[in-house]
MDAnalysis code that builds the backbone (N, CA, C; Angstrom):
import MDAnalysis as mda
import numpy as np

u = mda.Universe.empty(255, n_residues=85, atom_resindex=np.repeat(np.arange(85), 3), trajectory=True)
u.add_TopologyAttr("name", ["N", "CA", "C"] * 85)
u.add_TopologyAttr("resid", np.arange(1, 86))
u.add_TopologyAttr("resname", ["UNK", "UNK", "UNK", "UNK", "UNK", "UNK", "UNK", "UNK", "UNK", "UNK", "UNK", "UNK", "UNK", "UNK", "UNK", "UNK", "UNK", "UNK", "UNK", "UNK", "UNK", "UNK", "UNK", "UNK", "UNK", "UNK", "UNK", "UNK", "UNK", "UNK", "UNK", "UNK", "UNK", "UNK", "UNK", "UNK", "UNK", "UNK", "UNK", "UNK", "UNK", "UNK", "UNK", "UNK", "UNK", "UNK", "UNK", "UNK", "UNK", "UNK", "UNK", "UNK", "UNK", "UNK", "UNK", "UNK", "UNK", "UNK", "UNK", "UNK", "UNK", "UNK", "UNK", "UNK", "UNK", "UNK", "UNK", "UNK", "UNK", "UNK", "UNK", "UNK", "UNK", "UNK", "UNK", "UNK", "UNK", "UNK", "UNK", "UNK", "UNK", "UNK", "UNK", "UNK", "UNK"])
u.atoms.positions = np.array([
    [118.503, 68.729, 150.197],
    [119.818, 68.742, 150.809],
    [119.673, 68.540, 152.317],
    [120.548, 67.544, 152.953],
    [120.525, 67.443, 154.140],
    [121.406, 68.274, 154.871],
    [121.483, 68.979, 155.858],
    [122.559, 69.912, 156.739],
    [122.292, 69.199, 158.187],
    [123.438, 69.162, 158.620],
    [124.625, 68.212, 159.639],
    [125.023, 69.638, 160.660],
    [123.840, 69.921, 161.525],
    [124.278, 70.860, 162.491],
    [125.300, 70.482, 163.174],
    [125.913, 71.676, 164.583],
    [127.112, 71.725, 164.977],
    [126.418, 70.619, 166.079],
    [125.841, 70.432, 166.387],
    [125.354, 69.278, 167.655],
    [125.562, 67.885, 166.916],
    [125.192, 67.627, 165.950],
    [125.233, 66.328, 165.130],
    [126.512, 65.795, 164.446],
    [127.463, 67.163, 164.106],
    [128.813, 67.250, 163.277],
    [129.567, 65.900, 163.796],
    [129.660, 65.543, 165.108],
    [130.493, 64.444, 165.583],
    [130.102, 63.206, 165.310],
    [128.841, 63.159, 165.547],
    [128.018, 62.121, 165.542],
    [127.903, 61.672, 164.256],
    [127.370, 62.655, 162.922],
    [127.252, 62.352, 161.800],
    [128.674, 61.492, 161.268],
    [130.336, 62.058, 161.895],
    [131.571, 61.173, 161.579],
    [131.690, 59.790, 161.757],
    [131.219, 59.492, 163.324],
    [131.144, 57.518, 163.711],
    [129.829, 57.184, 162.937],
    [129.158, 57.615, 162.725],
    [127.897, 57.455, 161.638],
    [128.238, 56.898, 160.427],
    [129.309, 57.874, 159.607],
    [129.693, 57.400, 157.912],
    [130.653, 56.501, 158.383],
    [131.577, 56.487, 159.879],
    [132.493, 55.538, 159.869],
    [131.716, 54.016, 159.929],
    [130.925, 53.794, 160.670],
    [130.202, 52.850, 160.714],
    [129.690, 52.585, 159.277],
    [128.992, 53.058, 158.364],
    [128.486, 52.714, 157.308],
    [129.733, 52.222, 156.476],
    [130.839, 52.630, 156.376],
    [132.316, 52.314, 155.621],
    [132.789, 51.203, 156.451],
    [132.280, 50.500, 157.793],
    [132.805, 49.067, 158.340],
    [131.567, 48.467, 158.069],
    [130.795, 48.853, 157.618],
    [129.684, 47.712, 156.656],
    [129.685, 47.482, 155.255],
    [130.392, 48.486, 154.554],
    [130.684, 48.051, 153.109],
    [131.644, 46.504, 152.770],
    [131.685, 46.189, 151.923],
    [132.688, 45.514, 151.546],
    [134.123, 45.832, 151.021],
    [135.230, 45.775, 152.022],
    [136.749, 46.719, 151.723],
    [137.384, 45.683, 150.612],
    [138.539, 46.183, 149.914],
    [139.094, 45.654, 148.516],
    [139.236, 44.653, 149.173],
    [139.531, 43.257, 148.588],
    [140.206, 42.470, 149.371],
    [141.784, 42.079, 149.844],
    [142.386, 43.072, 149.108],
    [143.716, 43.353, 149.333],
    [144.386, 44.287, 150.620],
    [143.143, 44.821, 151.333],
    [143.079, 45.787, 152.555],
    [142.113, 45.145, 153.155],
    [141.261, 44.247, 153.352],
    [140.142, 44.069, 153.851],
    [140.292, 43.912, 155.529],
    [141.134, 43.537, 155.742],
    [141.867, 43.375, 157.803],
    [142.398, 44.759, 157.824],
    [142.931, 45.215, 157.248],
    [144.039, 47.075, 157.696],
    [142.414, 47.925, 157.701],
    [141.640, 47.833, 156.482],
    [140.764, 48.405, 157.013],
    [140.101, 48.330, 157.692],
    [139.037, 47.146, 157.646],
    [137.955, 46.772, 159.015],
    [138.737, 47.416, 160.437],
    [139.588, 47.135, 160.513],
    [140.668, 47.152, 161.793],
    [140.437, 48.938, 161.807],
    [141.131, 49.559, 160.588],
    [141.142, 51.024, 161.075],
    [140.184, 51.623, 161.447],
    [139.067, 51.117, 160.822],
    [137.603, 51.667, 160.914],
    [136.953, 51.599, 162.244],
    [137.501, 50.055, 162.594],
    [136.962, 49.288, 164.228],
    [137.826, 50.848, 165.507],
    [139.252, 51.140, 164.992],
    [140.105, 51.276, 166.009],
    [139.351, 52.839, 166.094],
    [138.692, 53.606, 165.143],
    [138.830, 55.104, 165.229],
    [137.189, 54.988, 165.745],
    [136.590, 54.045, 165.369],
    [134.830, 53.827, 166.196],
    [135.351, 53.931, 167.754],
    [136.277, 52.997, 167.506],
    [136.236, 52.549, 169.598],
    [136.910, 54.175, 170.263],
    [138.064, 54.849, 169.420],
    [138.987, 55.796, 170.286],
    [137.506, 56.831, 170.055],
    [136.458, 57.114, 169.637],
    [135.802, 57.817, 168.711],
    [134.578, 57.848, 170.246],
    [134.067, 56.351, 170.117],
    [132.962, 55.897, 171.518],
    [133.827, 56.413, 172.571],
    [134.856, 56.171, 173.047],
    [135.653, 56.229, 174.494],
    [135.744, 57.651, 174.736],
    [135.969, 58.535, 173.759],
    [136.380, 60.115, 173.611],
    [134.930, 60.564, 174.438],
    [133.874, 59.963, 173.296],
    [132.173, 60.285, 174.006],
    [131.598, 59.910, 175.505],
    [131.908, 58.724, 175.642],
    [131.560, 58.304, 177.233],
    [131.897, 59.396, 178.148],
    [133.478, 59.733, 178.394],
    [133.877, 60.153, 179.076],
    [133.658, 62.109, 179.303],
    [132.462, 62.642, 178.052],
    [132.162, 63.880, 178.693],
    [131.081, 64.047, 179.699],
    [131.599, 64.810, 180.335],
    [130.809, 65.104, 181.874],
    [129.178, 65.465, 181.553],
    [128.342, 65.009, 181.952],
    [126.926, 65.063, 182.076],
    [126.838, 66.724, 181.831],
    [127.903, 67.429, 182.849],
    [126.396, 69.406, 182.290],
    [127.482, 69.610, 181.128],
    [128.813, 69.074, 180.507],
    [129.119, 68.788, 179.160],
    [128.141, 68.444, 177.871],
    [127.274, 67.822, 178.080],
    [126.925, 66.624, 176.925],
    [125.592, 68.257, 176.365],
    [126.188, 67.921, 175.390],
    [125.410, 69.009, 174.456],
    [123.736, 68.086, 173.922],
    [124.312, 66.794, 173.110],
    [123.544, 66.215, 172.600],
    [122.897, 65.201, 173.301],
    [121.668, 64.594, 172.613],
    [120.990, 63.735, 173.183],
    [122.294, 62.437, 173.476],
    [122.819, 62.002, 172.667],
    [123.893, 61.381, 171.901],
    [124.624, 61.183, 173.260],
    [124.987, 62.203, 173.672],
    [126.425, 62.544, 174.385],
    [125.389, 62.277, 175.443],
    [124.337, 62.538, 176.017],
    [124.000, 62.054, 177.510],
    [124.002, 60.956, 177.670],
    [123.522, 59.830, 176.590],
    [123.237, 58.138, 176.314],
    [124.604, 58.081, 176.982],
    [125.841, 58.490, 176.174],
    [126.984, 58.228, 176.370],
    [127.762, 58.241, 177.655],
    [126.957, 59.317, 178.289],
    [127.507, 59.447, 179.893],
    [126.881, 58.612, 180.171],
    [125.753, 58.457, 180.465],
    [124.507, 57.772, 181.510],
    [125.269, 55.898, 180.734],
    [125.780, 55.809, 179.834],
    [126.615, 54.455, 179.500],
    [128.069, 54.193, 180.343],
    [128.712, 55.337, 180.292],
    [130.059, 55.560, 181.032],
    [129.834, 55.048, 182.468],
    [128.905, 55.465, 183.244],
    [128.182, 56.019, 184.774],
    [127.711, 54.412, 184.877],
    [127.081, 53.828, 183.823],
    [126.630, 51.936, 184.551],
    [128.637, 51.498, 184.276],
    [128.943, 51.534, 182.930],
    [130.450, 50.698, 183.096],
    [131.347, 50.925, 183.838],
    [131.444, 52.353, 184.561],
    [132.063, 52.616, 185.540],
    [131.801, 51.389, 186.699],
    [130.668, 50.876, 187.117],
    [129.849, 50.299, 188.526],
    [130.348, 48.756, 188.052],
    [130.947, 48.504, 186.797],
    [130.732, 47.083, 186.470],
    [132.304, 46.494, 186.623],
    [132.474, 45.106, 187.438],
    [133.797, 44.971, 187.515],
    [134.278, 44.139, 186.526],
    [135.728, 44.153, 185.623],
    [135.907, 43.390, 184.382],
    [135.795, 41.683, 184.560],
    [136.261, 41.477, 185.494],
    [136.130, 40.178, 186.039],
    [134.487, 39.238, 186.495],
    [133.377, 40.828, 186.348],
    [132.162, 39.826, 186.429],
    [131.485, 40.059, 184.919],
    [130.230, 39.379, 185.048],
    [128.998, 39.327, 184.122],
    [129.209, 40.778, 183.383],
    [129.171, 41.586, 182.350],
    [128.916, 40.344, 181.113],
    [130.301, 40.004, 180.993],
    [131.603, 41.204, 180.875],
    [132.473, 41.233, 180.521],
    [133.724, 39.759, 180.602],
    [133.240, 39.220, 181.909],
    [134.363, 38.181, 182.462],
    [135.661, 38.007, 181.581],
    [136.156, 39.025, 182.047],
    [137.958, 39.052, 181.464],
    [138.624, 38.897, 182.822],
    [139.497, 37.996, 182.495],
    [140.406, 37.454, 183.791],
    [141.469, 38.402, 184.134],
    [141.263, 38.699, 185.028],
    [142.502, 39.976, 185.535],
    [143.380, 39.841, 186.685],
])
């Protein structure tokens, strides 16, 4: 039996969500899902970035700051992102 400590509990959720946007969805839902799966990964990543470094419990959650802390420095309009603003 595997056990999913309280440090991992979050992590283990975008984990199975990710494995359920790699399955193959009915094809009668196949866009509503991919889509729901995509939308609760991204609100799911964005929730994580944004906890404060003496916040971040997990290894997980520091990646996530120390990720937040470079995209913060990066402007949308340059390399990689180039979205016209």
């Amino acid at each position: 039996m595997v056990e999913i400590t309280k440090v991992h509990a979050e992590w283990a959720v975008v984990g199975r969500l990710r494995l359920l946007l790699e399955e193959t969805p009915h094809e009668k839902f196949n866009v509503t899902q991919s889509y729901a799966l995509f939308t609760s990964i991204l609100c799911w990543v964005l929730q994580h970035i944004r906890i404060p470094d003496v916040d971040a419990v997990s290894q997980g959650d520091q990646y996530a700051h120390k990720l937040y802390k470079t995209l913060s420095q990066v402007r949308l309009k340059d390399d990689p992102w180039r979205i016209h603003v």
